[in-house]
LUMDOTI-368950 format. One line per 8 residues: number of its first residue (from 0); their letters; for each residue x, y, z of N, C-alpha, C. Coordinates in pm, 1 decimal, decimal comma. Atoms other than C-alpha are relative to their C-alpha. Layout:
<rs>
NUM) A) X/Y/Z/X/Y/Z/X/Y/Z | ...
</rs>
This chain:
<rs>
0) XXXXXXXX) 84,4/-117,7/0,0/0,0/0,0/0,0/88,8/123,8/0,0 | -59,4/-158,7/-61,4/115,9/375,9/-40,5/21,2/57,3/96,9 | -31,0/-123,0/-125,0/293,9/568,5/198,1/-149,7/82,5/24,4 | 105,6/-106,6/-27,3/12,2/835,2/109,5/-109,2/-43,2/5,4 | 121,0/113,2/-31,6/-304,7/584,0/105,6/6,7/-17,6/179,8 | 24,3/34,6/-114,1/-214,2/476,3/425,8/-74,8/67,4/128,1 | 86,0/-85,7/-59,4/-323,9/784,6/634,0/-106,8/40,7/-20,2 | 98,1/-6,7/60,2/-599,1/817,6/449,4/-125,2/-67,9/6,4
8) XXXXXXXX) 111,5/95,7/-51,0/-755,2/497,1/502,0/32,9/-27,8/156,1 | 35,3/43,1/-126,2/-671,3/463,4/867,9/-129,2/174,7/63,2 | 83,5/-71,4/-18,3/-892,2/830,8/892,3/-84,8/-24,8/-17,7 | 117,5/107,5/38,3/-1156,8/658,3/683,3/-67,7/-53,4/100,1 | 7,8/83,1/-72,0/-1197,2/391,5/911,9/-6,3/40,7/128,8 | 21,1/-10,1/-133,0/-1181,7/582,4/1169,7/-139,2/105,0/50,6 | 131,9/-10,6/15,1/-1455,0/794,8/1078,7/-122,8/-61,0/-41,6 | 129,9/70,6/-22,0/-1668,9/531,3/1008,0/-20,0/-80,5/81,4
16) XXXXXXXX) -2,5/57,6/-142,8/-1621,1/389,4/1321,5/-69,4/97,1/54,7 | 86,6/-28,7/-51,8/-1729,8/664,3/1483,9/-176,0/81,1/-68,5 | 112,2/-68,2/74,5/-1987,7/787,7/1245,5/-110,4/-113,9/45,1 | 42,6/107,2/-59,4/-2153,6/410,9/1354,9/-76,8/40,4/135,4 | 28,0/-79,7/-104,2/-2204,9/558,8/1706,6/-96,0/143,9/-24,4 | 15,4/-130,2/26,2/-2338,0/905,4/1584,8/-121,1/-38,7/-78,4 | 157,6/-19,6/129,9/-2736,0/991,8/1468,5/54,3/20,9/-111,2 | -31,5/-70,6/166,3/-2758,6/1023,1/1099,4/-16,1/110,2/9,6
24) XXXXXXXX) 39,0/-161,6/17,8/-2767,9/1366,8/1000,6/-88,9/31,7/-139,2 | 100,5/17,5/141,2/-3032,0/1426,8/720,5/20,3/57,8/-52,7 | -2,8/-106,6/102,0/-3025,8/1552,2/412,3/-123,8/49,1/-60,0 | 137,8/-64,6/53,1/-3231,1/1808,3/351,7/12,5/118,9/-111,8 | 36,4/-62,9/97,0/-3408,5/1920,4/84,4/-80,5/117,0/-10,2 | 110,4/-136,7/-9,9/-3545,9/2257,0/46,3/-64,7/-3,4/-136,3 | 125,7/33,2/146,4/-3890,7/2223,3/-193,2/-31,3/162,8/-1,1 | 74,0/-94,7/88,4/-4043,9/2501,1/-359,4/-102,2/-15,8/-53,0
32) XXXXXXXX) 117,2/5,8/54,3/-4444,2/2490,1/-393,8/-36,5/97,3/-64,4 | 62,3/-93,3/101,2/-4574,8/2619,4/-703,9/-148,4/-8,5/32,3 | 168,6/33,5/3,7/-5004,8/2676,3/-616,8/-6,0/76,7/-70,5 | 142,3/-34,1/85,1/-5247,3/2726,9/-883,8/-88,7/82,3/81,5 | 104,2/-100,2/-47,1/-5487,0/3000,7/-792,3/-154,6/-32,6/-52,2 | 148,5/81,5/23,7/-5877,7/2840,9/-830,3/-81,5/136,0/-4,4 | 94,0/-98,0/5,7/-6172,2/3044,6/-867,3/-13,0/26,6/156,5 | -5,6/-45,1/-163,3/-6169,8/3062,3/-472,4/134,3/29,6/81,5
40) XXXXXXXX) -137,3/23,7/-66,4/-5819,1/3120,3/-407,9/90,2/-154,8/-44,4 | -100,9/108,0/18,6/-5549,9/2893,2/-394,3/-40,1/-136,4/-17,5 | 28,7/91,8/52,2/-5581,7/2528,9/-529,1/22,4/-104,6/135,1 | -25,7/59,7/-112,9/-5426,5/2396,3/-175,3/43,5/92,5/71,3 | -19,3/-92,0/-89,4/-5389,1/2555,0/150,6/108,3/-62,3/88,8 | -102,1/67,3/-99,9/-5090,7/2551,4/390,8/33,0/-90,6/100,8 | -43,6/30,0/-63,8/-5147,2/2322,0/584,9/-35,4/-164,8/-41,8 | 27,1/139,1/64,5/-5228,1/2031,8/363,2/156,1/-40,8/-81,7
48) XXXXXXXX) -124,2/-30,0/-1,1/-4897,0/2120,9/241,5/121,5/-45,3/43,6 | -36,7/40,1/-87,9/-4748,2/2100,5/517,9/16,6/-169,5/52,7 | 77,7/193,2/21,7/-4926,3/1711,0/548,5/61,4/-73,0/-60,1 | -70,1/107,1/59,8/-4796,5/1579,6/259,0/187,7/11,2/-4,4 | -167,1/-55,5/-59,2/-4400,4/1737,7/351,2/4,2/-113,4/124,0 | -43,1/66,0/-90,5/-4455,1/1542,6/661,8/-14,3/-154,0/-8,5 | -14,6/127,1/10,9/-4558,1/1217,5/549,3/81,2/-16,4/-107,9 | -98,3/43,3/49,8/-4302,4/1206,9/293,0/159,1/7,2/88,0
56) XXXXXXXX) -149,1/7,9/-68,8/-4034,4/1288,1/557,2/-61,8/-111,8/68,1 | 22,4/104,1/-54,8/-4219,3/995,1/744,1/59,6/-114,5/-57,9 | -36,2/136,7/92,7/-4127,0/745,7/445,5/149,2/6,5/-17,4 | -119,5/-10,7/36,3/-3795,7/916,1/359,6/119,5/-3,9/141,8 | -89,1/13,9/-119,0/-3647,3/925,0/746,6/105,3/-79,0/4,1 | -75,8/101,8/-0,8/-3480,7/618,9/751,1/86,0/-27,3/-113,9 | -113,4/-66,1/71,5/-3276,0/709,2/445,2/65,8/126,9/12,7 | -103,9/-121,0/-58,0/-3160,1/1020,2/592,8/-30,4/115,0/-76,7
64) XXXXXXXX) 84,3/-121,3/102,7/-3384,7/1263,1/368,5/-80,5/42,7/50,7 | 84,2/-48,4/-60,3/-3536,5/1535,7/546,2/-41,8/132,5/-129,0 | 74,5/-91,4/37,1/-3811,4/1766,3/296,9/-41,0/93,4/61,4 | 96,1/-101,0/-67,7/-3866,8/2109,6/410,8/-8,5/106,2/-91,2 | 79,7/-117,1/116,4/-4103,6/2404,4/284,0/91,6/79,1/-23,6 | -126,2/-28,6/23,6/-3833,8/2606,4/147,5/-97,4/188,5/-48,1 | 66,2/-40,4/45,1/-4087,7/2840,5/-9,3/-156,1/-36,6/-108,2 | 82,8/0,0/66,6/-4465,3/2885,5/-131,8/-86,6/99,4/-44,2
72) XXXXXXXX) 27,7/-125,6/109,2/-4576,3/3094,9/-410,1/-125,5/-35,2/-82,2 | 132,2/5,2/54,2/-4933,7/3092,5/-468,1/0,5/102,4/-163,5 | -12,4/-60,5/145,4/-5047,5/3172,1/-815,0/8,2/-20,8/-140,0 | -44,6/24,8/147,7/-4831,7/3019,7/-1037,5/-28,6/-111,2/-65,9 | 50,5/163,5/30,6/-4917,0/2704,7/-1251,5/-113,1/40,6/-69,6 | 169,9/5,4/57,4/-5223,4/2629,7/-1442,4/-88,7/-59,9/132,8 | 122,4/64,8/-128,8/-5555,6/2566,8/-1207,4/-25,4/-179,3/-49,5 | 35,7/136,4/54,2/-5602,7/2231,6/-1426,5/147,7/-34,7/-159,7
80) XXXXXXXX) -73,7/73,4/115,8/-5336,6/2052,7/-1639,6/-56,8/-142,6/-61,4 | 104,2/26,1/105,2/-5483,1/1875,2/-1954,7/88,3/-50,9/-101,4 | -76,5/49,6/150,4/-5224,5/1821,6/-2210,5/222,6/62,9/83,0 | -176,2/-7,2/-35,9/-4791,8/1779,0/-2173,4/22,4/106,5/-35,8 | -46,0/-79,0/22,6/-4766,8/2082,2/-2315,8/5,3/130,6/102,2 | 22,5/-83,5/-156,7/-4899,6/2243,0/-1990,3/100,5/-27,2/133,5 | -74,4/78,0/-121,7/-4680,8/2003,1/-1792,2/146,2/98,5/-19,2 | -119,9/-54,2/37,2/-4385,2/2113,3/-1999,0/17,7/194,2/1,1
88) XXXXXXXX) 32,6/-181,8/-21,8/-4476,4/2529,8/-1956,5/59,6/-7,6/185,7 | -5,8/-35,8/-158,4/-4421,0/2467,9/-1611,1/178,3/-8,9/17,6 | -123,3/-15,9/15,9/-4046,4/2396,5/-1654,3/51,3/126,2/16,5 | -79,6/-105,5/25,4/-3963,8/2740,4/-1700,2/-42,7/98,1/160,3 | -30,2/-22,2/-177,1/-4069,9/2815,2/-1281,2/65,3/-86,1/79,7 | -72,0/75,6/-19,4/-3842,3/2520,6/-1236,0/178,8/-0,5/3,4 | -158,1/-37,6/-12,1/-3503,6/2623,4/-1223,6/97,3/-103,2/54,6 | -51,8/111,7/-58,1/-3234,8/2381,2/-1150,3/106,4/72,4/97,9
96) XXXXXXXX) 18,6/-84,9/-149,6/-3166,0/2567,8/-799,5/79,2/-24,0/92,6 | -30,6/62,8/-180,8/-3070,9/2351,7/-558,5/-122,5/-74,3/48,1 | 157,9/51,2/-64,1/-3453,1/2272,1/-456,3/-65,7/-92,3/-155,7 | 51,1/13,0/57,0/-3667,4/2108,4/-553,3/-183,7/45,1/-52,1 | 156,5/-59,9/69,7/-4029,0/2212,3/-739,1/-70,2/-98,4/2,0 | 172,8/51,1/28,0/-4411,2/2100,0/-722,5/-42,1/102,5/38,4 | 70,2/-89,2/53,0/-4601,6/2233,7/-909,2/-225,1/-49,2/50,9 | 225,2/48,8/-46,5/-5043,2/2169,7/-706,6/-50,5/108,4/-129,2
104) XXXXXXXX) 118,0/-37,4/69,8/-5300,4/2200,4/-964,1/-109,6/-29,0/56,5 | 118,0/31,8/-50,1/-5642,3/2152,9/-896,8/-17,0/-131,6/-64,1 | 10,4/137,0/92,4/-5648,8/1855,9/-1182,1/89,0/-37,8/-83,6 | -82,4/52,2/121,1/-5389,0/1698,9/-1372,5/-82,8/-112,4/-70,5 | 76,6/121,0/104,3/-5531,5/1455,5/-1675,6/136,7/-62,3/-17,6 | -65,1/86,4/35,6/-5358,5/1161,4/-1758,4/53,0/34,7/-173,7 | -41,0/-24,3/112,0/-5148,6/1209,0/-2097,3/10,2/-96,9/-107,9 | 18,7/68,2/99,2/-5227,3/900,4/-2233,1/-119,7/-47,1/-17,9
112) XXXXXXXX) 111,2/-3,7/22,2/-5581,0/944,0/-2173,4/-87,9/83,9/88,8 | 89,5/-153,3/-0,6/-5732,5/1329,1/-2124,3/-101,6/-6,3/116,1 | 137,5/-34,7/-95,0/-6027,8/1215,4/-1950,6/-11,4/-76,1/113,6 | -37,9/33,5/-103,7/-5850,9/1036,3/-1697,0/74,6/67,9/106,4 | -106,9/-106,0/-69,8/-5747,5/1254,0/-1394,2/95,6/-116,1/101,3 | -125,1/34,9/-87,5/-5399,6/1145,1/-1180,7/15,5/114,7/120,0 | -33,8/-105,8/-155,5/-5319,3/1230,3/-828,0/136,5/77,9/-35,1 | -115,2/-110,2/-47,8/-4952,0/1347,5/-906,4/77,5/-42,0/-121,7
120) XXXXXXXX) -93,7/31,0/110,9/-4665,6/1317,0/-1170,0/144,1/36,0/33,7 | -166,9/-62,8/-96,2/-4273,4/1332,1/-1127,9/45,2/-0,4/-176,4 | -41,4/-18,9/157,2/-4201,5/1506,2/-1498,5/126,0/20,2/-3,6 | -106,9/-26,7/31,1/-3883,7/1550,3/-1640,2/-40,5/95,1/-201,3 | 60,2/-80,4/94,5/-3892,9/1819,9/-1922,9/103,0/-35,1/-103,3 | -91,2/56,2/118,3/-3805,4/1717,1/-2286,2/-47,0/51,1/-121,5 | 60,4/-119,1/125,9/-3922,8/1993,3/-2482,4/96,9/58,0/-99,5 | -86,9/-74,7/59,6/-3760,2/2200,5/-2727,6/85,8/97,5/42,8
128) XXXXXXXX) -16,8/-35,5/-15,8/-3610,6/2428,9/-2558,7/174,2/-62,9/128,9 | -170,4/30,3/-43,6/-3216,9/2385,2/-2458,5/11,7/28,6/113,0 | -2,6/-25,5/-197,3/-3242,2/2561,1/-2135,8/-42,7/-61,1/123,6 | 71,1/52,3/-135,9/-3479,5/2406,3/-1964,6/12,0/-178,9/-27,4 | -36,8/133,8/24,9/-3359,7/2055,3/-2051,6/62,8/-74,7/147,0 | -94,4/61,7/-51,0/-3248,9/1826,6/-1800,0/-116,4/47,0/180,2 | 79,1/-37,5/-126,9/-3535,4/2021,8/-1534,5/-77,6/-135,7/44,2 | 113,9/38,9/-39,5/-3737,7/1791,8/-1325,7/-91,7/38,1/95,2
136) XXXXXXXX) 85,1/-62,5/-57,8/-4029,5/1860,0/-1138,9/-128,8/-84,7/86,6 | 142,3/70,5/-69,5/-4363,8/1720,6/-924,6/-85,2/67,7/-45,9 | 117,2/-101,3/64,5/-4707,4/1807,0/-1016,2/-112,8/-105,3/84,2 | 74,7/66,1/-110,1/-4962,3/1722,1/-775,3/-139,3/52,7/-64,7 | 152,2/-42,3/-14,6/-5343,1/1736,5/-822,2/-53,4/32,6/125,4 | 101,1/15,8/-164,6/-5522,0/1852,5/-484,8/-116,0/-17,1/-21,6 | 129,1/48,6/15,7/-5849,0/1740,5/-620,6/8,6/-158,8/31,1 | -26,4/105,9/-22,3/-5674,1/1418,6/-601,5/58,8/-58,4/100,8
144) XXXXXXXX) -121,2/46,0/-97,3/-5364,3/1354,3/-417,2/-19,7/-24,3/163,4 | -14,7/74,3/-83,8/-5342,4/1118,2/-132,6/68,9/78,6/123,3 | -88,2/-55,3/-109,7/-5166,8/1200,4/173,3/159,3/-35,0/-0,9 | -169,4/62,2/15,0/-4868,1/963,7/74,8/66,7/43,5/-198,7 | -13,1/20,6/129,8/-4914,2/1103,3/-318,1/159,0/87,2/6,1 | -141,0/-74,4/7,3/-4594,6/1346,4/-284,5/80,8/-50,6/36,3 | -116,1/169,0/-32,3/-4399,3/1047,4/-144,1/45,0/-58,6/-95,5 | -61,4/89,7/143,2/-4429,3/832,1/-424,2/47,6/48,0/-97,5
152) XXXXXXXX) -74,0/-86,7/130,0/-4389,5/1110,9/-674,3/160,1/32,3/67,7 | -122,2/-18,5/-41,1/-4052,8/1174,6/-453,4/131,2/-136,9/-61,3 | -78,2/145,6/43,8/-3965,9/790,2/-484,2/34,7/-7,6/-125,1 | -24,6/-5,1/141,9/-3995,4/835,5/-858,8/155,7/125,4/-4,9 | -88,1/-112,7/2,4/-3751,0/1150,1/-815,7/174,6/-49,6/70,3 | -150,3/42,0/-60,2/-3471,1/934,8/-651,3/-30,4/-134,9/-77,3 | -18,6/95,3/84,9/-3521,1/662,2/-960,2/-94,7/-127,1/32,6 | 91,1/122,5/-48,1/-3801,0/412,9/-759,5/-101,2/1,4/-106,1
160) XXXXXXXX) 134,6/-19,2/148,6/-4036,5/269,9/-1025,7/-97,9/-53,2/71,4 | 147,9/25,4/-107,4/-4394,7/159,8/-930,4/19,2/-199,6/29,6 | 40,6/127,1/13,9/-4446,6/-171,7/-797,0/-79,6/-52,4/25,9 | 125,7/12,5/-59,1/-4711,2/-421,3/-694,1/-46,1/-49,3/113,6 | 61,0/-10,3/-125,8/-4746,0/-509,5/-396,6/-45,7/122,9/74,8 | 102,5/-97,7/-62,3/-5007,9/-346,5/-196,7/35,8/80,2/91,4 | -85,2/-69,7/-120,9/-4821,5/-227,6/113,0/118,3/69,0/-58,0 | -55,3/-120,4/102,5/-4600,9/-26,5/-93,8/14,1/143,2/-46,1
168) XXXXX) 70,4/-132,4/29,8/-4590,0/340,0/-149,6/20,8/33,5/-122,9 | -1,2/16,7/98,9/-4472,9/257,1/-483,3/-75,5/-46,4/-74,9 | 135,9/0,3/63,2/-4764,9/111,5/-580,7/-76,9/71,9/-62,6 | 93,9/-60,1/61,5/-4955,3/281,6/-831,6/-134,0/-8,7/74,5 | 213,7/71,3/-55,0/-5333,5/317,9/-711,8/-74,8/-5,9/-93,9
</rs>
């Protein structure tokens, strides 16, 4: 072994010795809610918000991923998304930041069939546009979305695909 290796890996080793001993420390993510503005105000209110932030830090704990509200900016978004081309418009309040973005509508439709609405979506934008390439994003329905729906759209956001068993938060519903 190298002279210069050697100190190197007995530090290693010695921080993961005591790192063993020592709480995890979480990594946290600062989100950015985009709300849709409804004919009555906002499409979701703060503290439903709030709800689904905490049951996704419920699921994500034990990997060491703590979600917090980072900022929310009523307003922006469509009240109802309907077609990808709405999905993909939203990219451009998506910035690749540091945070991450969801975008609450009141209704997202399914894109491979209009007149099917979905609780949530974890898009990645693949539009024409060079800039905004490479953005991804959440898109939540609150007409729909579950209490665990910003979870699974998360799971999708760290590469988890759906599966089937029932006890699952990967589970499609």
């Amino acid at each position: 072994m190298s002279e210069l290796l050697r100190p190197l890996l007995a530090v290693s080793l010695h921080a993961l010795t005591l790192s063993a001993s020592l709480p995890a420390v979480a990594t946290r993510v600062p989100v950015v809610f985009h709300v849709a503005g409804g004919e009555h105000g906002s499409v979701a209110e703060r503290d439903r918000i709030e709800q689904w932030v905490a049951v996704a830090n419920g699921h994500f704990a034990a990997a060491g991923i703590e979600f917090r509200i980072g900022r929310v900016a009523e307003g922006e978004g469509h009240a109802s998304i309907t077609a990808v081309a709405e999905r993909h418009t939203l990219a451009a309040h998506a910035p690749r930041d540091g945070t991450l973005h969801v975008f609450v509508a009141a209704t997202v439709a399914d894109k491979d069939d209009p007149r099917q609405d979905i609780n949530g979506v974890h898009w990645r934008y693949e539009g024409s546009r060079r800039a905004w390439l490479g953005r991804r994003y959440v898109i939540l329905a609150a007409a729909h979305a579950r209490e665990d729906t910003l979870a699974h759209e998360l799971g999708h956001w760290f590469g988890l695909s759906h599966r089937t068993a029932v006890d699952n938060l990967m589970t499609a519903p």
